[in-house]
C-alpha positions as CSV (number, residue, x, y, z in Angstrom):
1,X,21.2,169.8,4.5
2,X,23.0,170.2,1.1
3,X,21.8,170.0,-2.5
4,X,24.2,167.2,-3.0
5,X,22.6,165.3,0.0
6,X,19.0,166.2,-0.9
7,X,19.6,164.1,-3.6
8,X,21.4,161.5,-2.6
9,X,18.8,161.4,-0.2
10,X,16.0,161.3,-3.3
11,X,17.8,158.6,-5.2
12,X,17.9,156.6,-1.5
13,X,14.0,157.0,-1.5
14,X,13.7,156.3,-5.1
15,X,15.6,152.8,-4.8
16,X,14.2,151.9,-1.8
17,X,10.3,152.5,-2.6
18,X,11.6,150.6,-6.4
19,X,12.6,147.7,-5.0
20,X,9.7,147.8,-2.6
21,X,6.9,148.0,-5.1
22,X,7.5,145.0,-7.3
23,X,6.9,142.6,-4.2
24,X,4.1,144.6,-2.9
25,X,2.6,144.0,-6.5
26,X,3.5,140.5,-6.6
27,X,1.3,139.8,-3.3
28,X,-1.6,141.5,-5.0
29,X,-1.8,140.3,-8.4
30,X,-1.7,136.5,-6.3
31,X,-4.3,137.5,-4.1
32,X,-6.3,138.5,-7.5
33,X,-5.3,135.4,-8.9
34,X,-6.9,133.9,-5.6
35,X,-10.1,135.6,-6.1
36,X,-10.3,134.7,-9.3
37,X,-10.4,131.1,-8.4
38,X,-12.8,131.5,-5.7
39,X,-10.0,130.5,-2.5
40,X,-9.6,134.0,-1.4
41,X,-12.7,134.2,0.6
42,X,-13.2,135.0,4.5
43,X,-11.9,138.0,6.3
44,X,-8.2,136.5,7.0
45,X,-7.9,137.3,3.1
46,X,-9.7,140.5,3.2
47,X,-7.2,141.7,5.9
48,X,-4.2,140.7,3.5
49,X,-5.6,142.7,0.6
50,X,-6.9,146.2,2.5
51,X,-3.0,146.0,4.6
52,X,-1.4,144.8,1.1
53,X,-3.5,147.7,-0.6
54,X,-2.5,150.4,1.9
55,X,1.5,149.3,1.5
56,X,0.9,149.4,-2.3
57,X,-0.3,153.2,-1.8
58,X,2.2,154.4,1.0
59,X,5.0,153.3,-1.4
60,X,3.6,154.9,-4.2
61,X,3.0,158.1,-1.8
62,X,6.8,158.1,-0.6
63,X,8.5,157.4,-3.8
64,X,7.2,161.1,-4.4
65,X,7.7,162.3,-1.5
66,X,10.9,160.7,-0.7
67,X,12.5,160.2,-4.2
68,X,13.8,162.2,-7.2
69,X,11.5,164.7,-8.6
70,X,12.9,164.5,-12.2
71,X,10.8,166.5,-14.8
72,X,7.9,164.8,-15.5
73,X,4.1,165.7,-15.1
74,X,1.9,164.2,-12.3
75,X,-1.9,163.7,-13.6
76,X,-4.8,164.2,-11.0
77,X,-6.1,160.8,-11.4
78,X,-2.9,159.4,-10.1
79,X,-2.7,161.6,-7.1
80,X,-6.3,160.9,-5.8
81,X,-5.9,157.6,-6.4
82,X,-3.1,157.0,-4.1
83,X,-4.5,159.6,-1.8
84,X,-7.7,157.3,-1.8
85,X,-5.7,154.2,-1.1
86,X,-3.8,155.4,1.4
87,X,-6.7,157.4,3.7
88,X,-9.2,154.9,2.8
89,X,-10.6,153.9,6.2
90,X,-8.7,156.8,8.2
91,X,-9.8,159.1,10.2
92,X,-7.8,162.0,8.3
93,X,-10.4,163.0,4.3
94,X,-7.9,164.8,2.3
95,X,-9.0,166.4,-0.4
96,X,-6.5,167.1,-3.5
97,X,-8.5,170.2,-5.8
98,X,-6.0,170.8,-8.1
99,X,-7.6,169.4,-11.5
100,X,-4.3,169.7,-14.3
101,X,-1.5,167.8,-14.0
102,X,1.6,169.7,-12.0
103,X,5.8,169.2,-11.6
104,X,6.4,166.2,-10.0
105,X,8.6,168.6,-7.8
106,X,5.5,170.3,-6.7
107,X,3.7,167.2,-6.2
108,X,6.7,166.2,-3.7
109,X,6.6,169.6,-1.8
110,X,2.7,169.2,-1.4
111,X,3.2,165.5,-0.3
112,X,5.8,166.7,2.5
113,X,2.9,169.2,3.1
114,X,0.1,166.6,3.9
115,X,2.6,164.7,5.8
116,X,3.0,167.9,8.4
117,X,-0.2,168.9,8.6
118,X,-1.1,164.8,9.6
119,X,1.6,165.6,12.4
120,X,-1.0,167.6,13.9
121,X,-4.4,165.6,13.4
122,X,-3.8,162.4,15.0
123,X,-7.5,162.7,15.5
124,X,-8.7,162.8,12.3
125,X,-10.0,165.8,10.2
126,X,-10.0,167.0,7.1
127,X,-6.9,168.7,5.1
128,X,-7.8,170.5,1.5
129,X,-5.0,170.8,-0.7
130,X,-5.4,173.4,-3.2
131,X,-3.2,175.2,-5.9
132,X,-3.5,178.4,-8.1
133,X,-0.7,181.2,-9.6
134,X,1.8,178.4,-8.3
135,X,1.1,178.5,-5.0
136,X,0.1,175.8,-2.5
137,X,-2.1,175.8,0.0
138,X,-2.8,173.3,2.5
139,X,-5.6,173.6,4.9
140,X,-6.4,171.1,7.8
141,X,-9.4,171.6,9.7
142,X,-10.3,169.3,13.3
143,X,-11.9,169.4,15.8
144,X,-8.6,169.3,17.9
145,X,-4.8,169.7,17.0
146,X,-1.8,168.3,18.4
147,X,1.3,171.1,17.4
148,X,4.4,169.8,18.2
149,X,6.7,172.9,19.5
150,X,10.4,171.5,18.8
151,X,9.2,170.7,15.0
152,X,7.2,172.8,13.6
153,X,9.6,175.7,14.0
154,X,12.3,173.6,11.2
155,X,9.4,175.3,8.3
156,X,11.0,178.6,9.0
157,X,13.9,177.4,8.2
158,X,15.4,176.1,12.1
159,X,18.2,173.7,12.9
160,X,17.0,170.3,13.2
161,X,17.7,169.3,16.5
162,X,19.7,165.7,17.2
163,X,16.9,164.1,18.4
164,X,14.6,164.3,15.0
165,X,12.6,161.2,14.7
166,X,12.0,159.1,11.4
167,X,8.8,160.1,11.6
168,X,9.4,164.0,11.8
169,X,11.7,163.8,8.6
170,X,9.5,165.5,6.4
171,X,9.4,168.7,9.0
172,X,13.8,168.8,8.0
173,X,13.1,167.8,4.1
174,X,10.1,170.3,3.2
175,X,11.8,173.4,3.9
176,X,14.8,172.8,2.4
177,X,13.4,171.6,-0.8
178,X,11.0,174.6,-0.5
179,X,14.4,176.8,-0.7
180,X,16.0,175.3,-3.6
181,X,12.8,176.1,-5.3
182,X,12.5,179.2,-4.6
183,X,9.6,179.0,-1.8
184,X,9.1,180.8,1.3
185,X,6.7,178.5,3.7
186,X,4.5,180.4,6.4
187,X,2.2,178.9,8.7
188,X,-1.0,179.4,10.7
189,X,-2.3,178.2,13.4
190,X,-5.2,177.8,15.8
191,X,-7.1,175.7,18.2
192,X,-8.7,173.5,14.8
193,X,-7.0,175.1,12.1
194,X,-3.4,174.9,10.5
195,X,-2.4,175.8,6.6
196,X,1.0,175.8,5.1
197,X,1.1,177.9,2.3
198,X,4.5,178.3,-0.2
């Protein structure tokens, strides 16, 4: 993939998680209003508010991810929180150490990160993210893996093959962004570890 279509790619993610957001926050400033009155009760509305809650926090996630970097600084409170939101009640604890405020750029690389290394804990685990000299280190730990052969190659830098799912994108995005920023990715693996470090 180009520069040129990285970012068109970016401003793609940026629009789409933009537009996304302001209806996703509509639905939960009514269901506050709700509360607030006393008609939100039973678990019908409970289920609206965690599944409205975890959209809220996977947009947030993606428009990181996914979008334009730009220049601006990313605080710690604001990564936990939507790393709270959007594990909360999942088998996968991720733990984010870093405790100053880093590149939104960095942010989006580590985000592509956790989004690997979930690849290969559909069981649940736990996956560290940690940060220091600027470099990342990403560390899942489970009690069993599931490595997927025909992606996890792409962090070296291989073609991505025709058949890349949706879901697999970040396996095509991180390395290339991890390029134009000067990164080399390496991985390790074993029966109930993994780490990406760049």
């Amino acid at each position: 993939m180009t520069h040129d279509n990285i970012s068109i790619a970016a401003l793609i993610g940026s629009r789409i998680c933009h537009d996304l957001i302001s209806p996703i926050g509509a639905i939960t400033n009514g269901l506050e209003l709700l509360n607030m009155s006393g008609d939100a009760s039973g678990p019908e509305m409970s289920l609206i508010g965690e599944r409205v809650g975890n959209a809220s926090a996977r947009i947030r996630f993606f428009r990181i991810a996914f979008g334009a970097a730009g220049d601006q600084m990313v605080g710690t409170a604001e990564v936990t929180s939507i790393l709270r939101d959007l594990y909360a009640g999942s088998r996968l604890e991720v733990e984010w150490t870093p405790t100053d405020p880093k590149p939104r750029a960095a942010v989006r690389l580590a985000f592509l990160g956790i989004l690997c290394l979930e690849n290969a804990m559909p069981f649940g685990g736990k996956l560290t993210v940690r940060c220091g000299a600027g470099e990342w280190m990403l560390e899942g730990l489970a009690d069993r893996l599931n490595i997927d052969d025909s992606i996890w190659p792409l962090l070296a830098g291989g073609s991505a093959p025709n058949s890349l799912q949706p879901a697999n994108v970040q396996f095509a995005l991180l390395p290339d962004i991890a390029q134009d920023d000067g990164r080399k990715i390496t991985t390790q693996m074993s029966t109930t570890e993994i780490s990406l470090h760049f």
